[in-house]
C-alpha positions in Angstrom: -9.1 13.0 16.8 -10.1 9.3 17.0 -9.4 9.9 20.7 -12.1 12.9 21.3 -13.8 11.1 18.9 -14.7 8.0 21.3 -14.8 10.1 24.3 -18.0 11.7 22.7 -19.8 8.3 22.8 -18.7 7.2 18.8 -19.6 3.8 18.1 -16.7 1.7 16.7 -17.9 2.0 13.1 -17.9 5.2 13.1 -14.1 5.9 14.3 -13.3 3.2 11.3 -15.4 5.4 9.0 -13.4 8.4 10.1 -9.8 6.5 10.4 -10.9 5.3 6.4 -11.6 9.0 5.6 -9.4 11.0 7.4 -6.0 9.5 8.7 -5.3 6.6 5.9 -5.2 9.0 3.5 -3.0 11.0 5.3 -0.8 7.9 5.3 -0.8 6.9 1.9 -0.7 10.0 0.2 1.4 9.9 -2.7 2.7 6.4 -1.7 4.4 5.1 -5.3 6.5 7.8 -4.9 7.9 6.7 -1.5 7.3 3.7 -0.4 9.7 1.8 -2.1 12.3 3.9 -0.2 11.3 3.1 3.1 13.1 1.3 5.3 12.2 -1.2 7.6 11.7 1.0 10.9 9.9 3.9 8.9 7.8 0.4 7.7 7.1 0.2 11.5 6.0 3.3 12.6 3.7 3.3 9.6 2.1 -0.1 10.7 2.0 1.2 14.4 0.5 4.9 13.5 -2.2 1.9 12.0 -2.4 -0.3 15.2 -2.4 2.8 17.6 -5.9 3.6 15.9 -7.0 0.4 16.2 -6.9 0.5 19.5 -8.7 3.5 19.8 -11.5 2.5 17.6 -12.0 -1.0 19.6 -11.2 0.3 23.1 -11.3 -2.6 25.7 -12.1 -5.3 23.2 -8.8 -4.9 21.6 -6.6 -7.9 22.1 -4.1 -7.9 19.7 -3.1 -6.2 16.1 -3.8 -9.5 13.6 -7.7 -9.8 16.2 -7.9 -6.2 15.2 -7.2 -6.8 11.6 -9.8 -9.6 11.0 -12.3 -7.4 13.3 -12.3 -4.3 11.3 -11.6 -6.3 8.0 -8.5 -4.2 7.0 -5.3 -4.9 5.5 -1.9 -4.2 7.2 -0.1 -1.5 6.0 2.3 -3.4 4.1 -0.6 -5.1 2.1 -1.9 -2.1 1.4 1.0 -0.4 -0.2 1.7 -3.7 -2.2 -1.4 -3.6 -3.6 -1.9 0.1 -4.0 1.4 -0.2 -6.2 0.6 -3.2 -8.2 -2.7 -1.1 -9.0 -0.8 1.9 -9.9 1.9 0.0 -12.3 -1.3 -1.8 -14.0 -2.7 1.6 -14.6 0.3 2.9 -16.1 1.3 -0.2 -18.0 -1.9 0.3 -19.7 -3.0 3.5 -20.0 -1.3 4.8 -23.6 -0.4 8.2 -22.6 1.7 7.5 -19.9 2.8 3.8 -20.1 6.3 6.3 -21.4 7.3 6.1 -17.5 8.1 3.0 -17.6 10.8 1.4 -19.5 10.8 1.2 -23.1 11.8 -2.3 -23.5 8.3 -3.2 -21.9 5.8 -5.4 -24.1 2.6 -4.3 -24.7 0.0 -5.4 -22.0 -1.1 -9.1 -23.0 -3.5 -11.1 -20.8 -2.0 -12.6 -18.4 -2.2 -16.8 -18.8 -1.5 -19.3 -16.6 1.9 -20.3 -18.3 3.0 -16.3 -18.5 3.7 -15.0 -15.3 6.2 -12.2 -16.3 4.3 -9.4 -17.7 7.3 -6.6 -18.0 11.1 -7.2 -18.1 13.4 -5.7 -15.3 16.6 -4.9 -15.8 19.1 -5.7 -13.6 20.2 -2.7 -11.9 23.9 -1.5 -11.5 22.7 0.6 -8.7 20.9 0.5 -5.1 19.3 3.5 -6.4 17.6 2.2 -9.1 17.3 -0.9 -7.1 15.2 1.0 -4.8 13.6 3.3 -7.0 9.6 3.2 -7.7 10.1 2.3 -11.5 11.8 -1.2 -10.4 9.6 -1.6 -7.4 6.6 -1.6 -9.4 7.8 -3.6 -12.1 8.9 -6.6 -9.6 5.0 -5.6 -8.2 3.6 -6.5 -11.9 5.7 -9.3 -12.7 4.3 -11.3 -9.3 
């Protein structure tokens, strides 16, 4: 798309404006879910699905991925799902309905001080699974 896209004369803010609304959220759909599973190739071909685009958008005044970055003033993939995650345990952690998903031994949401830095106990898992698993990921995303 991007591709045809540029062939068609699109100016480089346009191809980010359509890789913001068209192919990242192809990418991070339903990303709590998953991302803590991935391993660290799948990680890769995320990132280059990411720098293939970039290349696209910039055409010839791409030099590198981290130029690209700081040009079109976007995260890395990796950044992204860390933060989309910590946003998503935040919500939950607070939100009184549905704060049940995550482990009951959780305190209540206090502000956060300089002299607390853990906000929610983890467990120490018996398991990779749970290891792994987007309960504990997102916890160890709060707590940092």
């Amino acid at each position: 798309m991007l591709c045809q896209l540029r062939s068609l004369g699109a100016t480089a803010d346009e191809l980010r404006g359509v890789y913001l609304t068209f192919i990242l959220p192809k990418l991070m759909y339903a990303h709590p879910a998953w991302s803590s599973t991935l391993n660290l190739t799948q990680r890769q071909q995320l990132e280059r699905v990411q720098k293939r685009a970039f290349r696209v958008i910039l055409g010839p005044f791409y030099r590198s991925y981290e130029d690209a970055l700081t040009c079109l003033s976007l995260p890395r993939q990796a950044t992204r799902h860390q933060e989309a995650l910590e946003k998503f345990g935040e919500g939950l952690l607070h939100h009184p309905r549905l704060r049940h998903l995550l482990p009951a031994d959780m305190p209540l949401p206090a502000r956060a001080t300089q002299h607390q830095n853990r906000v929610a106990p983890l467990r120490a898992p018996h398991t990779n699974w749970y290891h792994l698993s987007v309960v504990s990921t997102m916890v160890r995303a709060i707590n940092k």
